[in-house]
Backbone as a chain_set.jsonl record, in Angstrom:
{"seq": "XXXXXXXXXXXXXXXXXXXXXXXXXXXXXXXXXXXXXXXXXXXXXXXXXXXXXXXXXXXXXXXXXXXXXXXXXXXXXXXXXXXXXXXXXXXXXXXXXXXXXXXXXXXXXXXXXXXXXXXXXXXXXXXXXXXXXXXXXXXXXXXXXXXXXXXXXXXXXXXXXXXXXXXXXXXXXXXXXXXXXXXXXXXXXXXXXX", "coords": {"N": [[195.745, 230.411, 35.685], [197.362, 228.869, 34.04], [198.538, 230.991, 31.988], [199.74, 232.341, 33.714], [202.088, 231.066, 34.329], [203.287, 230.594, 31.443], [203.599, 233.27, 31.254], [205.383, 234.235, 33.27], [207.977, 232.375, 32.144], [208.504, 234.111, 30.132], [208.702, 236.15, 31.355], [211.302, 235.102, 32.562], [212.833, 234.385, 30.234], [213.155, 231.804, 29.664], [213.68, 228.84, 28.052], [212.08, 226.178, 26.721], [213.033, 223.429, 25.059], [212.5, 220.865, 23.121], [212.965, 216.907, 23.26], [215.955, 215.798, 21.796], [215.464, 213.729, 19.148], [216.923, 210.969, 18.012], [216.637, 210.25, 14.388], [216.055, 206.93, 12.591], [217.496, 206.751, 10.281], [219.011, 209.216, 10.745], [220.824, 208.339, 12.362], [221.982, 205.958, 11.055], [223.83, 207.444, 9.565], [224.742, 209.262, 11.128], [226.69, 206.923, 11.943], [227.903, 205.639, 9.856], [229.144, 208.187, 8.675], [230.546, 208.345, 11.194], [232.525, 205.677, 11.05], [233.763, 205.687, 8.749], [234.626, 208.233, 7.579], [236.46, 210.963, 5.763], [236.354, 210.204, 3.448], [233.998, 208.23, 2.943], [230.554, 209.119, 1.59], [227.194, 210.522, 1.2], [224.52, 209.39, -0.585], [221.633, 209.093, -0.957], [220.548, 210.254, 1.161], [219.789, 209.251, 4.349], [219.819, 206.941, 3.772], [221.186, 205.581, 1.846], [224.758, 204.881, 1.007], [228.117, 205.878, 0.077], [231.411, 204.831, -0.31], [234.809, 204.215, -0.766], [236.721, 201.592, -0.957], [239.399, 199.17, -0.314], [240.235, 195.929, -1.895], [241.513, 193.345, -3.097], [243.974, 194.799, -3.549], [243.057, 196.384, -5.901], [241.062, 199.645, -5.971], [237.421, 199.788, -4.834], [234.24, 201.344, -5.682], [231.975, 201.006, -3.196], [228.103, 200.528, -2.778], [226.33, 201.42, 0.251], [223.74, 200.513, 1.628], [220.639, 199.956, 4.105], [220.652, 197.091, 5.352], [219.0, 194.024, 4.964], [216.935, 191.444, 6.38], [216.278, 187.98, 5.695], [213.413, 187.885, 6.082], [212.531, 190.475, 6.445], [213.005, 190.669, 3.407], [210.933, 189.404, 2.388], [209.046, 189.897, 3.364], [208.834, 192.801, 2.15], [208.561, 191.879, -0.771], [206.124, 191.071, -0.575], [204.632, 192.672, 0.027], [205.413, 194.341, -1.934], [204.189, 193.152, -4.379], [201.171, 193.23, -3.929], [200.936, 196.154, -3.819], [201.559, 196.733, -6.464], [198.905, 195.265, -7.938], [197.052, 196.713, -7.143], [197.727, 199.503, -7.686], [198.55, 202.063, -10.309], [202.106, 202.604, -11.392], [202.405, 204.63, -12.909], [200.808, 207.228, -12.736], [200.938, 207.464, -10.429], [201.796, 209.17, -7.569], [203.986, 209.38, -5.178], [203.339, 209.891, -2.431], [200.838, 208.719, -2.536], [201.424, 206.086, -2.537], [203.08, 205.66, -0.356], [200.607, 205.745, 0.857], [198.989, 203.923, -0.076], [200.627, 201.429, 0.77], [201.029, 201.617, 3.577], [198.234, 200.656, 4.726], [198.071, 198.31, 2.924], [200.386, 196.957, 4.94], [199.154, 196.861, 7.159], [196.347, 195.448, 6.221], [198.008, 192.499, 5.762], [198.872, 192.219, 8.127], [201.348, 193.47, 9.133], [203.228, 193.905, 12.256], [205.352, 197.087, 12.218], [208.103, 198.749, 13.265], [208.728, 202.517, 13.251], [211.409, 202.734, 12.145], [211.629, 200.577, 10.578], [209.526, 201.183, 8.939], [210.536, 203.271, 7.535], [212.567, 202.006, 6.501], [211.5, 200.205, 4.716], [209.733, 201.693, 2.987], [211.798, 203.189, 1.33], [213.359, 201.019, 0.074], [210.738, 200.359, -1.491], [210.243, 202.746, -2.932], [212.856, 203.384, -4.154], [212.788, 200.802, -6.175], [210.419, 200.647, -7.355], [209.558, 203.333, -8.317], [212.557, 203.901, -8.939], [215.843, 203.173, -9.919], [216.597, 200.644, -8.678], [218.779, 198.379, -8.064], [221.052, 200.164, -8.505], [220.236, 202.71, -8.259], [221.135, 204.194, -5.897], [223.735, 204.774, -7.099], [222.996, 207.011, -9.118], [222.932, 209.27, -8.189], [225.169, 210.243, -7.191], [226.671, 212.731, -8.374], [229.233, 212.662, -9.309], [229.242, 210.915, -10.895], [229.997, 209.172, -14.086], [229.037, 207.285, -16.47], [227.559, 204.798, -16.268], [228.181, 200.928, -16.426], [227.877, 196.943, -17.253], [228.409, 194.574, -17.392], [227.108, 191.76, -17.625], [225.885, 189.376, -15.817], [226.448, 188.198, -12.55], [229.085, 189.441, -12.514], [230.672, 192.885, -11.781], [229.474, 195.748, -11.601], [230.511, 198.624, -13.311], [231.535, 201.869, -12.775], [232.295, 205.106, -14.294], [233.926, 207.487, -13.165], [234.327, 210.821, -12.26], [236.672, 211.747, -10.267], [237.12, 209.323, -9.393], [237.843, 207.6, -11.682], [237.984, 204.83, -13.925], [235.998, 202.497, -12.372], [235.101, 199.542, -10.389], [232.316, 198.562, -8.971], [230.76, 197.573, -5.327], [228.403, 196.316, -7.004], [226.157, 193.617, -8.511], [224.603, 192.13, -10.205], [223.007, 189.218, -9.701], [221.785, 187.008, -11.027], [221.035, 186.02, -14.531], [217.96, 186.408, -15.034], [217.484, 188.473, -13.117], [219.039, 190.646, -14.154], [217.914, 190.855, -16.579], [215.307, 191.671, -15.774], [215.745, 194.418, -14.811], [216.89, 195.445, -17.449], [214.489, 195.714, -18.746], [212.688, 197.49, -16.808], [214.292, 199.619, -17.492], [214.184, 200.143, -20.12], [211.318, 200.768, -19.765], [210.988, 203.022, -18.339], [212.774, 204.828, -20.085], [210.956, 204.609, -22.056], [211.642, 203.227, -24.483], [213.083, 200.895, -26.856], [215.462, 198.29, -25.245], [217.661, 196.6, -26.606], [219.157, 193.536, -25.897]], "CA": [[197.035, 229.939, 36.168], [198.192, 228.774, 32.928], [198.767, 232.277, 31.556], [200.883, 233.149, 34.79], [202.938, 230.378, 33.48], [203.874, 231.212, 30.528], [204.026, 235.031, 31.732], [206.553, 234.039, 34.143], [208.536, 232.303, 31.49], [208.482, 234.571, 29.074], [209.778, 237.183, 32.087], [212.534, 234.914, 33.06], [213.404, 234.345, 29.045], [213.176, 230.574, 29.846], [213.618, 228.0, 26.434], [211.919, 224.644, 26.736], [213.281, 222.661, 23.924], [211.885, 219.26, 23.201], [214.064, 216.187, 23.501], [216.534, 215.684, 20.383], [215.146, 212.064, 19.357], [217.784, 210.888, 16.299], [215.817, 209.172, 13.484], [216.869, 205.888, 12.453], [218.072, 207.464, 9.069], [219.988, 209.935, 11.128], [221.332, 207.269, 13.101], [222.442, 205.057, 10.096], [224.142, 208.542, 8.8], [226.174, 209.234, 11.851], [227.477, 206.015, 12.131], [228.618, 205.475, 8.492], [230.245, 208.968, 8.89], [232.083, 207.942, 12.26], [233.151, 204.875, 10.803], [234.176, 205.949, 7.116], [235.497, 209.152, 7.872], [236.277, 211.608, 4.589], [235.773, 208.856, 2.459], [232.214, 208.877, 2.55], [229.643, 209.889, 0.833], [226.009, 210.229, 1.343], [223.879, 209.19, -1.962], [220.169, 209.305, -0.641], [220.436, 211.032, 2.582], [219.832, 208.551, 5.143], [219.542, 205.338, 3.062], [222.262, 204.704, 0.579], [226.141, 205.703, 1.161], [229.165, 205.242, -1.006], [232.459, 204.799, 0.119], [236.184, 203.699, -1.666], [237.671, 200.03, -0.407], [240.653, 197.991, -1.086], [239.747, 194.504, -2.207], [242.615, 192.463, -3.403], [244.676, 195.924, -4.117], [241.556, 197.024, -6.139], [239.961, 199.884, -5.529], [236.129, 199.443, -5.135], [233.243, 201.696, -5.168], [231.299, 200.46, -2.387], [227.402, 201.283, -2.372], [225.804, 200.848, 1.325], [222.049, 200.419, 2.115], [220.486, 199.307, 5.132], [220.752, 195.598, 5.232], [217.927, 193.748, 4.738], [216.417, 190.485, 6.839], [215.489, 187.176, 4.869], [211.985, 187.438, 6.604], [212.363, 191.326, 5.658], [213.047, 190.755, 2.163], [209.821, 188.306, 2.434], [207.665, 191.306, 3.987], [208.81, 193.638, 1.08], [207.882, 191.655, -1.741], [204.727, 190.915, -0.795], [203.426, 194.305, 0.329], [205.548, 195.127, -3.297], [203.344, 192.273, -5.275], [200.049, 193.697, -3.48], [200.998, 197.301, -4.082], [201.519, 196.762, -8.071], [198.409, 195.114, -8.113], [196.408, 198.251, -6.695], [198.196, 200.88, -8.223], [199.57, 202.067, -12.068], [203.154, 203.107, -10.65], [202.976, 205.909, -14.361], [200.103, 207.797, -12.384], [201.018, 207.556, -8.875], [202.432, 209.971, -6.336], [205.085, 208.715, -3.607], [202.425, 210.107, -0.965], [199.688, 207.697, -2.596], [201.97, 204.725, -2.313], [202.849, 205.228, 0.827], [199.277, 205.518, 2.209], [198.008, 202.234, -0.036], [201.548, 200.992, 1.833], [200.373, 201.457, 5.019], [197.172, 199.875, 4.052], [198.847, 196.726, 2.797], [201.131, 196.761, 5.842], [197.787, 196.996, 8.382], [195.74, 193.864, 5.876], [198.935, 191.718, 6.514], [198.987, 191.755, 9.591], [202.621, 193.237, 9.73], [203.816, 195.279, 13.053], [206.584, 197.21, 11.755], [208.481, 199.852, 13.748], [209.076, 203.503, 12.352], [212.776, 202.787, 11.485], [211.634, 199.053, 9.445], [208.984, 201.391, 8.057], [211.181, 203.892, 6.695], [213.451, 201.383, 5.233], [210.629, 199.625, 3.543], [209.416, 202.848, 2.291], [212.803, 203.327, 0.731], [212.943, 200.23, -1.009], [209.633, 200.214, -2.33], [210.436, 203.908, -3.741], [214.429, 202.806, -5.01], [212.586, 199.72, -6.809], [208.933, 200.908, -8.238], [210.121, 204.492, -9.187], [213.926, 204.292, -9.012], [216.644, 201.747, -10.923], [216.736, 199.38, -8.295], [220.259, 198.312, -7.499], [221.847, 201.338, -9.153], [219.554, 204.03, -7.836], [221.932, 205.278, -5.44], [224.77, 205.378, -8.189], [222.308, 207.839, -10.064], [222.587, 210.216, -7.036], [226.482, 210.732, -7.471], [226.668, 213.762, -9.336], [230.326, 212.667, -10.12], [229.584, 209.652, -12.133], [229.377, 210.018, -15.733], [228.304, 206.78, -16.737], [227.6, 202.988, -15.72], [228.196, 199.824, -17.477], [227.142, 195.989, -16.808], [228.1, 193.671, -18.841], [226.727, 190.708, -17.103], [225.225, 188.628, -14.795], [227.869, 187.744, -11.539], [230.26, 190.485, -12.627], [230.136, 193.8, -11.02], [229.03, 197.018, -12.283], [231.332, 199.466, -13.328], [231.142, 203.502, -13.3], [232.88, 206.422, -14.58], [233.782, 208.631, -11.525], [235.506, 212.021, -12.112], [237.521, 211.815, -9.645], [237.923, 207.919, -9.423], [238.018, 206.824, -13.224], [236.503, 203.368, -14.089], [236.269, 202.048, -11.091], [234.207, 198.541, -10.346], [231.697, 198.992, -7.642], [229.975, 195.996, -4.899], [226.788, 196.062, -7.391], [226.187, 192.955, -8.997], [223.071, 191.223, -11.07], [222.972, 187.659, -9.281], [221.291, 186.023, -12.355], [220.135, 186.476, -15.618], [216.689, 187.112, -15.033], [217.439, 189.852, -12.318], [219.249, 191.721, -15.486], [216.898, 191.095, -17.788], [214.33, 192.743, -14.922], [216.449, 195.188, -15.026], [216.986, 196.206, -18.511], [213.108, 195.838, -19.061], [212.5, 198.448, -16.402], [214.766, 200.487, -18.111], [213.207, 200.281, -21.467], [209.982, 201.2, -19.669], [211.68, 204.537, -17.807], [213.339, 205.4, -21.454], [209.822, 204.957, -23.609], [211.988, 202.964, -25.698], [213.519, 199.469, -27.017], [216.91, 198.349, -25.607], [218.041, 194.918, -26.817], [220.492, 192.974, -25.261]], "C": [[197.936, 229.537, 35.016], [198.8, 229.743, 32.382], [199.469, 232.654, 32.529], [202.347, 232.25, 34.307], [203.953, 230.523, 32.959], [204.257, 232.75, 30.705], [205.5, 234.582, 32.544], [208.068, 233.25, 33.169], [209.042, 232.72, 30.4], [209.525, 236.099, 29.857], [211.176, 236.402, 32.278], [213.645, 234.155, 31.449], [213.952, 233.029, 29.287], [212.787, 229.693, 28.66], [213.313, 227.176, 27.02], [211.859, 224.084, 25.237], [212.928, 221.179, 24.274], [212.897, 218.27, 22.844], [214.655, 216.272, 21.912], [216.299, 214.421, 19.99], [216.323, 211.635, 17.591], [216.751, 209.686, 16.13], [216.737, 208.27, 13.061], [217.782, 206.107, 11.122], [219.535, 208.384, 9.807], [221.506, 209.262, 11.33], [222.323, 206.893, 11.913], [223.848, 206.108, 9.957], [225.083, 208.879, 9.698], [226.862, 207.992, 11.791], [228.551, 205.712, 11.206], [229.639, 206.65, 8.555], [231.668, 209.237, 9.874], [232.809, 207.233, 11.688], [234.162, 205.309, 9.647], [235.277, 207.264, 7.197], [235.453, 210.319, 5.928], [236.042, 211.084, 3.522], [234.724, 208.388, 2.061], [231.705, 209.69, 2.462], [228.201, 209.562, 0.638], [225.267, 210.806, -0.558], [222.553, 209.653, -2.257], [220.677, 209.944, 0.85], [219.38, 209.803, 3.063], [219.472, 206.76, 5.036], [220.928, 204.937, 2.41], [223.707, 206.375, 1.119], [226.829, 205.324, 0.183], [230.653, 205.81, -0.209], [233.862, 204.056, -0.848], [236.739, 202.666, -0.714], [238.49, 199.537, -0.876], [239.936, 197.118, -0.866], [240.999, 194.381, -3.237], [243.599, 194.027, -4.598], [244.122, 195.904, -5.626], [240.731, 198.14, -5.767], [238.071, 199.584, -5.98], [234.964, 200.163, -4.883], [231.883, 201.014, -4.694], [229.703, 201.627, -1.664], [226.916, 200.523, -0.572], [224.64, 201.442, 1.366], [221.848, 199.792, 2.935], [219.952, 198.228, 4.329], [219.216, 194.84, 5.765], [217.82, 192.261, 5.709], [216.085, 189.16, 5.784], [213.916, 187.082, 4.875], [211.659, 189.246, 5.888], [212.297, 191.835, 4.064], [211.656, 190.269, 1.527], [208.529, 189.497, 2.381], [207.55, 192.076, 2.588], [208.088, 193.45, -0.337], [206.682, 191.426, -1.852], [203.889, 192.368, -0.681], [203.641, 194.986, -0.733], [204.047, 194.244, -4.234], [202.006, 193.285, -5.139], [200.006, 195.417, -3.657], [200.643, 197.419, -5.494], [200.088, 196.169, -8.275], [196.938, 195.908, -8.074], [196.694, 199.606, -7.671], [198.847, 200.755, -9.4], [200.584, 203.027, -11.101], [203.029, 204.601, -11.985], [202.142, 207.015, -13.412], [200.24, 207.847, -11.026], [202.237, 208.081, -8.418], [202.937, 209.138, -5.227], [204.031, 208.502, -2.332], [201.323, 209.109, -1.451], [200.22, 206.28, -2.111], [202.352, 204.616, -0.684], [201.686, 205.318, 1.36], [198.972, 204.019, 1.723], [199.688, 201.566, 0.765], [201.273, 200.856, 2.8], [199.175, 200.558, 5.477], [197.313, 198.512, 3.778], [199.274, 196.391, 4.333], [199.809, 196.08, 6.832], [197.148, 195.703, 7.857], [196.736, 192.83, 6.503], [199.101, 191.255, 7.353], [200.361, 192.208, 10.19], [203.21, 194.368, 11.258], [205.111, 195.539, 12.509], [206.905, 198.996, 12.588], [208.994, 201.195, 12.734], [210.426, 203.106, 11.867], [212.391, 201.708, 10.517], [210.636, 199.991, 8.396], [208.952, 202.351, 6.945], [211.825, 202.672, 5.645], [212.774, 200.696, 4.498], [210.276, 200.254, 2.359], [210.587, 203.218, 0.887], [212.981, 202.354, 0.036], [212.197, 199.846, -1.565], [209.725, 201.519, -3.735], [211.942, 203.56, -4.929], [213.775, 201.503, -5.731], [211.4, 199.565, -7.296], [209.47, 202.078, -8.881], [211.493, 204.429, -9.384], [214.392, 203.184, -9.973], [217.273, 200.808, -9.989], [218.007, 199.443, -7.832], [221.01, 199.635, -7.594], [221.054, 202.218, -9.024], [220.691, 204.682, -7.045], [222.959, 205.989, -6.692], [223.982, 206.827, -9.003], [222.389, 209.055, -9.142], [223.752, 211.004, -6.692], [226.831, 211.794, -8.641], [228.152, 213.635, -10.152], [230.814, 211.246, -11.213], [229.393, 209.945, -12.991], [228.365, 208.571, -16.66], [228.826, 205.361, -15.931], [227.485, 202.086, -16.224], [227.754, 198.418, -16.95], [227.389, 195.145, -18.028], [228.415, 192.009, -18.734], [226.516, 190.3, -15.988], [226.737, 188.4, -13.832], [228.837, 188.4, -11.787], [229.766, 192.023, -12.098], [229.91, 194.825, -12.119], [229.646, 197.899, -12.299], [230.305, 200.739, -13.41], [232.281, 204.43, -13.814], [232.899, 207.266, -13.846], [235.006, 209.621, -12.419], [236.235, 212.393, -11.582], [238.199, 210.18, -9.363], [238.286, 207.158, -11.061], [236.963, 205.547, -13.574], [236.97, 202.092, -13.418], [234.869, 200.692, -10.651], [233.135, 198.798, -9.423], [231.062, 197.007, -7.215], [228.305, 195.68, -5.45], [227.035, 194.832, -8.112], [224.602, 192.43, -9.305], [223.596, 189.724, -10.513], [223.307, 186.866, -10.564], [220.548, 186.858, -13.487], [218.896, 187.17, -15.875], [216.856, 188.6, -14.156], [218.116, 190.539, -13.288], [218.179, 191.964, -16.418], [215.85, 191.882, -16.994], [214.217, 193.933, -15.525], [216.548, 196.131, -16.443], [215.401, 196.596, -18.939], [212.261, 197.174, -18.152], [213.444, 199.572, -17.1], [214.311, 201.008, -19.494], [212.258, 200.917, -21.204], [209.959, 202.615, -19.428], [212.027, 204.959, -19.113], [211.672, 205.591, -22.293], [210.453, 204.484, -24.34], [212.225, 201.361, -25.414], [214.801, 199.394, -26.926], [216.658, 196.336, -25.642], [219.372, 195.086, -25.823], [220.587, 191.293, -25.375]], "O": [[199.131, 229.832, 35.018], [199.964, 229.411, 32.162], [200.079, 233.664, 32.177], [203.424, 232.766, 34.007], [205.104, 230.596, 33.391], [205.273, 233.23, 30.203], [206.606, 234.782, 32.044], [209.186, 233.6, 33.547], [209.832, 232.085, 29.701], [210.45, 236.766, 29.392], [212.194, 237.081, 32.148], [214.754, 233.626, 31.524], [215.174, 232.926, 29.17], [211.627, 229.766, 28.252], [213.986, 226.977, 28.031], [210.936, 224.23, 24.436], [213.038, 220.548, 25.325], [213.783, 218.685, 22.096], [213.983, 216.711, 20.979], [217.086, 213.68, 20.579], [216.252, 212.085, 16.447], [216.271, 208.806, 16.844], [217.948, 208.494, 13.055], [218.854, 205.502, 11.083], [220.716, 208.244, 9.49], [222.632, 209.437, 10.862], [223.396, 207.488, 11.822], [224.931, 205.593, 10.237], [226.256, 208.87, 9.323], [228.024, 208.223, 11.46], [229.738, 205.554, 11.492], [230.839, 206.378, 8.51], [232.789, 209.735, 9.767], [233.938, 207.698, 11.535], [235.375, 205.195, 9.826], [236.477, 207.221, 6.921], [234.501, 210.284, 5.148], [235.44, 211.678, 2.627], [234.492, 208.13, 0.88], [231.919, 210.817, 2.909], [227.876, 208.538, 0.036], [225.374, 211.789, -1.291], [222.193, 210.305, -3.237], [221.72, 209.376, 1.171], [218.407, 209.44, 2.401], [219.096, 205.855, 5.781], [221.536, 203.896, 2.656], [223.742, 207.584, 1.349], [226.379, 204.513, -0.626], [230.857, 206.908, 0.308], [233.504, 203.249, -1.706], [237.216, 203.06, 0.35], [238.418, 199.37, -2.094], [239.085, 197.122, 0.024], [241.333, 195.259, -4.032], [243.748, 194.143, -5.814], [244.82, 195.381, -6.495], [239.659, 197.848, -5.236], [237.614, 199.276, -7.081], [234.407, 199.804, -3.845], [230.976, 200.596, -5.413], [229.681, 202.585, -0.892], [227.142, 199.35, -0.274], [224.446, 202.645, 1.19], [222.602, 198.824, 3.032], [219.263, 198.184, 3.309], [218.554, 195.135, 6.76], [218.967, 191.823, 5.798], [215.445, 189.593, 4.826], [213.237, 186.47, 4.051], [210.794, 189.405, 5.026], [211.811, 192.862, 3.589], [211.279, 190.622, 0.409], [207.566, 189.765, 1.663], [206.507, 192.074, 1.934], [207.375, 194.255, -0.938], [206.066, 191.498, -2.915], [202.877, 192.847, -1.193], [202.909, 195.924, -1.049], [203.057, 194.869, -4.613], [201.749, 194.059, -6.061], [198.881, 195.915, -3.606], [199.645, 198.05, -5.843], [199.748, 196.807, -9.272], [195.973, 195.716, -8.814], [195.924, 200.421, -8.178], [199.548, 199.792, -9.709], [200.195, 203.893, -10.317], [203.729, 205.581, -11.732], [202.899, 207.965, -13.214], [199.338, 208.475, -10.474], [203.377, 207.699, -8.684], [202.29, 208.353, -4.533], [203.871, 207.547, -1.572], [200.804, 208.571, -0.472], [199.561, 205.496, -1.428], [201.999, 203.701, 0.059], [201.642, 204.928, 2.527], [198.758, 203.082, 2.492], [199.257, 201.069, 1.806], [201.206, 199.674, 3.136], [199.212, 199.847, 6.481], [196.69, 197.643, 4.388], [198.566, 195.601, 4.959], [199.689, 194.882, 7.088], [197.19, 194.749, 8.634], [196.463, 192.311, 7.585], [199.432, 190.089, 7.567], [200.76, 191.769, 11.269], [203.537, 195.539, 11.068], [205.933, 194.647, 12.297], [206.224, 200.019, 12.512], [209.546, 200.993, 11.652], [210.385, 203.282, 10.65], [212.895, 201.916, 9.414], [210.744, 199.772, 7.189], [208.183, 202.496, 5.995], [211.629, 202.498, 4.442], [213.313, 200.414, 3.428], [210.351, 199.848, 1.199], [210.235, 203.449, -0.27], [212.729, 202.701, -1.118], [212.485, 198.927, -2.331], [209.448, 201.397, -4.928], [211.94, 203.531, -6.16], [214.794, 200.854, -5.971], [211.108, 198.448, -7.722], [209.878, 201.918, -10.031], [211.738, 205.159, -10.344], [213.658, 202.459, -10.645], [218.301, 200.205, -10.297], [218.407, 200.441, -7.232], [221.563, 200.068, -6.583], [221.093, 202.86, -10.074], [221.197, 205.7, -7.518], [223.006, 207.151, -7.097], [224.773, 207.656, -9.453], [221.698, 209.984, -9.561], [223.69, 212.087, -6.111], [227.251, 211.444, -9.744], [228.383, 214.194, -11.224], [231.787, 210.81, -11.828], [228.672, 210.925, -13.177], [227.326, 208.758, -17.294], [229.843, 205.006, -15.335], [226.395, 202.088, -16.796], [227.074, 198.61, -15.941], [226.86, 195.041, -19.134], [229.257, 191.278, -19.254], [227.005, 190.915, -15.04], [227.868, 188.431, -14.318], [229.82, 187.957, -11.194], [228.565, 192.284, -12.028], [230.155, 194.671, -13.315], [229.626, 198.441, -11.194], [229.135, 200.852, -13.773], [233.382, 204.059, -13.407], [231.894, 207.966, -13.727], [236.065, 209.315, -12.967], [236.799, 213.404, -12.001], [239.385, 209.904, -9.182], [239.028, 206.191, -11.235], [235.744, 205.388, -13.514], [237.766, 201.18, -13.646], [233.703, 201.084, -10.655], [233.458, 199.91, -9.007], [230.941, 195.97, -7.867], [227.371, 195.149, -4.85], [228.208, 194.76, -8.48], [223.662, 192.445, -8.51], [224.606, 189.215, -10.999], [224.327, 186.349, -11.019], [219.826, 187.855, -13.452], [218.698, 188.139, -16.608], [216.381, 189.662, -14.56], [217.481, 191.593, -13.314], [217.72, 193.011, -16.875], [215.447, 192.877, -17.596], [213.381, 194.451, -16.266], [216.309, 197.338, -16.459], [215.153, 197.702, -19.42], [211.342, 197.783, -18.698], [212.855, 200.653, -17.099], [214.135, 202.188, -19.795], [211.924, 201.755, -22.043], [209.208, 203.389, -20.022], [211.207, 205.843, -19.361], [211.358, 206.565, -22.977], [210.242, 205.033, -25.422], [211.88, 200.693, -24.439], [215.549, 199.922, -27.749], [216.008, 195.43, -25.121], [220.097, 195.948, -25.326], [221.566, 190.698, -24.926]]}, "num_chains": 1, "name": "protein.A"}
C-alpha cells in the first residue's frame, strides 16, 4: 500500500514540500533588512549587521549583534572559562569546540534553545578565534583600516565609500584593550606595544 502511494503521486505529479521553518539567524536578518532598508549591510550572515546613523549630525558606523542578557553574558563566560581550559584554541577546529560546547552546556546544567545556542556559538567563535568586538568590521570588504586610540572613545575605520567614519565600537576600560591588543599580538606571532 505504501508503493501505491507514492505511485499515485508520482502519476498525479503531486510536490509535498516541508514546512518553511525561518531560523532565528534568518529571522534576525529579515528584520534588520525591513527595518534598515538599503542602508544595511550584512557582516556575518545572520549575526552581525552594519548600518550608517546620525548621532548629533555625525555620521556613525553602526555594528549590530544580537543583544546579549546579563544572565546570558554570565552563561557565556563560563562555558568560555571551561572551554579554554579543555581545549588549545591554536589546534582546534570550530566543529571540536562546538561539540566540547555542547558538553559544557549539558555539565552546567544549562537548557538553552536552538536560537540562544546559535548565538552562543557565535560569540564563542567571534571571541576565541575572531577579534572580538571588531570581528564583524573585518568582514566589510570596504574597510581599509581601523584605529583605537583608547579606552571610552570609539573606534574608527576607513570605509571606501564612507571615509573615516567613527563607528558604536568602544573598549569600556583599559584592561578590555589591553585584552585586546594581547590577542592581537598572539593572532600576528608578534610584539605590539602600546
Amino acid at each position: 500500500s505504501e508503493n501505491f502511494l507514492f505511485r499515485k503521486l508520482e502519476e498525479k505529479k503531486i510536490i509535498v514540500e516541508e514546512p518553511q521553518i525561518e531560523t532565528a539567524k534568518e529571522e534576525l536578518e529579515r528584520q534588520f533588512s525591513e527595518q534598515i532598508g538599503e542602508k544595511f549591510n550584512t557582516l556575518i550572515k545572520g549575526n552581525a549587521f552594519a548600518q550608517v546613523e546620525q548621532k548629533n549630525n555625525q555620521d556613525i558606523y553602526s555594528v549590530i549583534e544580537p543583544s546579549l542578557s546579563q544572565k546570558e553574558k554570565k552563561e557565556i563566560l563560563a562555558i568560555k572559562d571551561k572551554l579554554i581550559d579543555k581545549i588549545s584554541l591554536e589546534s582546534t577546529s570550530k566543529e571540536k569546540l562546538f561539540k566540547e560546547f555542547n558538553s559544557i552546556v549539558k555539565k552546567l546544567g544549562y537548557v538553552l534553545e536552538a536560537d540562544e545556542i546559535e548565538k552562543y556559538q557565535y560569540y564563542m567563535t567571534r571571541n576565541l578565534f575572531g577579534l572580538r568586538k571588531i570581528e564583524p568590521l573585518m568582514h566589510d570588504q570596504l574597510i581599509e583600516d581601523i584605529e583605537c586610540n583608547g579606552p571610552n572613545t570609539p573606534v574608527y575605520v576607513v570605509h571606501r565609500k564612507l571615509g573615516h567614519i567613527a563607528t558604536n565600537i568602544q573598549f569600556k576600560e583599559m584592561d578590555e584593550l589591553r585584552e585586546f591588543i594581547i590577542k592581537l599580538s598572539q593572532l600576528s606571532k608578534g610584539y605590539v606595544s602600546f
